[in-house]
C-alpha positions in Angstrom: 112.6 7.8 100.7 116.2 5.7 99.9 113.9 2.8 97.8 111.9 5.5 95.9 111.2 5.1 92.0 111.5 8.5 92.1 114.6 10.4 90.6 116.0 13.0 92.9 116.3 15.3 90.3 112.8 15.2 89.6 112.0 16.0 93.6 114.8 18.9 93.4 113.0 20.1 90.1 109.5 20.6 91.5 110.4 21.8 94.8 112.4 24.7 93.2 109.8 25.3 90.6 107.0 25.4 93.7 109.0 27.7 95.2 109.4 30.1 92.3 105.6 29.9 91.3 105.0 30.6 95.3 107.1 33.8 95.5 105.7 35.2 91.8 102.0 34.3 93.4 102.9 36.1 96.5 104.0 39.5 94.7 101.3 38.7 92.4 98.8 38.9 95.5 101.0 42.3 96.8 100.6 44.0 93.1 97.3 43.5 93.3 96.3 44.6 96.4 98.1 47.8 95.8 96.2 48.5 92.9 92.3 47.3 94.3 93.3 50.8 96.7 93.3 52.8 93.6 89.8 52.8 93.6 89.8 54.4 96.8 92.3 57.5 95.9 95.9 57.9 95.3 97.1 58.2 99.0 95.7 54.7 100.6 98.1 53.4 96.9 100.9 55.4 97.7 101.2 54.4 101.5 99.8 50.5 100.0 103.0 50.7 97.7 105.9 52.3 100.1 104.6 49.4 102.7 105.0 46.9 99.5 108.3 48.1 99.1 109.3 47.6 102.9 108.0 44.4 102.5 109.5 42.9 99.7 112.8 44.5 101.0 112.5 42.2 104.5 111.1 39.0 102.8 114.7 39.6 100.1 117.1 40.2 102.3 119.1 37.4 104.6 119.1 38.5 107.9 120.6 35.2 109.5 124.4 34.8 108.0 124.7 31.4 106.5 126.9 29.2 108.1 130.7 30.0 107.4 132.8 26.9 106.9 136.2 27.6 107.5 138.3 26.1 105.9 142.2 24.7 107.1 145.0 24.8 105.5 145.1 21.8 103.6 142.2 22.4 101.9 144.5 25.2 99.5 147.4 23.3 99.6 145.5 19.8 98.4 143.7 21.9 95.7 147.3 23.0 94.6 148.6 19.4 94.9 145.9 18.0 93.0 146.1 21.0 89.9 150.0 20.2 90.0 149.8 16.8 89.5 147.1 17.0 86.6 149.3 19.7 85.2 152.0 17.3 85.1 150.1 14.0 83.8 149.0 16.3 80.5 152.8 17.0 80.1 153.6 13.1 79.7 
């Protein structure tokens, strides 16, 4: 909300901290299943922790490319400008 009492920091603070506590939770909850099927043998853990594996190899990887700003030539060319001309003002 633009008339919030609320910093933004603050907001970007808890989301990211939510998000963190979410994911450890979430391999918390895979951990732990993986070891409940100990009591039932070694083989239901095994095949518990190669599918735990799969799984936390889909949920880390990025399938979907993130967008890919291209950038024009004047974007190097400003950058080189603009370290030119602070290059310069420390000479003086």
């Amino acid at each position: 909300m633009p008339n919030s009492d609320i910093p933004v920091e603050y907001v970007q603070k808890a989301v990211i901290r939510g998000s963190a506590f979410w994911s450890v939770g979430l391999r918390a909850i895979y951990f732990a299943t993986t070891l409940l099927l100990w009591i039932f043998g070694p083989i239901p853990m095994f095949v518990s922790s190669v599918t735990m594996v799969v799984i936390l190899h889909i949920l880390d990887t990025n399938s979907t490319p993130l967008h890919q700003f291209q950038s024009t030539n004047q974007s190097p060319n400003m950058l080189r400008k603009m370290g030119r001309k602070k290059h310069q003002s420390q000479e003086l």
